[in-house]
C-alpha positions as CSV (number, residue, x, y, z in Angstrom):
1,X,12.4,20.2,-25.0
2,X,9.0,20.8,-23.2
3,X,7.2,17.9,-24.9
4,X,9.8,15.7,-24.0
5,X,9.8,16.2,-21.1
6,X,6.2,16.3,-20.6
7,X,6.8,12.5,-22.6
8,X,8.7,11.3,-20.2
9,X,6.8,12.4,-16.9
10,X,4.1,11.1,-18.1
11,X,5.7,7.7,-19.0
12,X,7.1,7.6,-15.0
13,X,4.0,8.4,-14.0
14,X,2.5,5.7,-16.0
15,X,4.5,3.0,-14.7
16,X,4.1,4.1,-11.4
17,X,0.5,3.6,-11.6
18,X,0.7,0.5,-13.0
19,X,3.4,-0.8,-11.0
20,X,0.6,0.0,-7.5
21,X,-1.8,-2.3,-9.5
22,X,0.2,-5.2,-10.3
23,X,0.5,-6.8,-7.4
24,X,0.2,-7.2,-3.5
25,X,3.3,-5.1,-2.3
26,X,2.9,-5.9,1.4
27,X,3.8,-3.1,3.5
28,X,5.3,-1.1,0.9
29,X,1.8,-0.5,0.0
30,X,0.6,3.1,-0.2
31,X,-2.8,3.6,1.7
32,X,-4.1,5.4,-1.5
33,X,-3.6,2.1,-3.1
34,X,-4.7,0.4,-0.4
35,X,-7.8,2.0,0.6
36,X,-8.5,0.8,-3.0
37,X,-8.1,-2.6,-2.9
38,X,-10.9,-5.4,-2.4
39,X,-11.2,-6.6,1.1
40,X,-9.4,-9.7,-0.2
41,X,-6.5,-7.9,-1.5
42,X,-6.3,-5.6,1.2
43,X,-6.4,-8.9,4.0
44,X,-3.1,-9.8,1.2
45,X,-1.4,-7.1,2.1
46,X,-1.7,-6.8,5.5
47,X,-0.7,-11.0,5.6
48,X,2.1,-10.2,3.4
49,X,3.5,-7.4,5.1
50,X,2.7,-9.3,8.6
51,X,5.2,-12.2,7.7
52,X,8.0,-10.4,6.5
53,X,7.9,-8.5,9.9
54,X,7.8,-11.7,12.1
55,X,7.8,-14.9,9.8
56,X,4.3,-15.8,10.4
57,X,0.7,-14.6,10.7
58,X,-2.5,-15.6,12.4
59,X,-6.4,-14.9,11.3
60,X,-6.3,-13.1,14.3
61,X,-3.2,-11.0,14.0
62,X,-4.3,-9.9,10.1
63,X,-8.0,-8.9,11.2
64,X,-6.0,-6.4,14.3
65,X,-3.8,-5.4,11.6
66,X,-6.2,-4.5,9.1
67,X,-8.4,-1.9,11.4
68,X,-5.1,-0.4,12.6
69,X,-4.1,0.0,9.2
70,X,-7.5,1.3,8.0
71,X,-7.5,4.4,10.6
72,X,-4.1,4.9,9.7
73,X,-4.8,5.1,5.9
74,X,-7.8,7.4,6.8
75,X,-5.6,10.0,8.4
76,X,-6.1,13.1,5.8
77,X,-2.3,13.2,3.9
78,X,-1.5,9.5,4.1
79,X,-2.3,9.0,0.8
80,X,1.2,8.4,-0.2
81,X,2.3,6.7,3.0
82,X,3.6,3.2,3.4
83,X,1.3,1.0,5.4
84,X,3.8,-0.2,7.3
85,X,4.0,3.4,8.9
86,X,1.5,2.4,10.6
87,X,4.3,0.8,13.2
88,X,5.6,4.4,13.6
89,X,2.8,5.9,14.4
């Protein structure tokens, strides 16, 4: 019963992993995969998440974005958070 167990964590864990890498997940995002990311993917991100918040995006409003969300991803713990927390904290 152990080892199936053990089979099937791993499998969730697995998918999990790969899910983070599959594509740009906006603000959904965790900082540990986002902290990750190539500039590029992280500028996706941030653009993604920025337009389904408010429909549109500029250059401008993606490079704020991005160093807000970098200090918020370097808080110690945030690992697993959303980086659309950053608008709660």
């Amino acid at each position: 019963m152990k080892k199936v167990v053990a089979i099937v964590a791993l499998a969730v864990l697995t998918l999990t992993a790969m899910s983070g890498c599959s594509g740009n997940s906006g603000g959904s995002t965790t900082c540990g995969t986002y902290v990750n990311m190539s500039a590029d993917d992280q500028t996706q991100a941030v653009k993604k998440m920025l337009t389904s918040r408010h429909g549109s995006a500029s250059d401008a409003d993606i490079a704020l974005a991005k160093i807000s969300v970098n200090a918020y991803c370097q808080k110690a713990g945030m690992e697993k958070s959303a980086i659309d927390g950053v608008y709660d904290s």
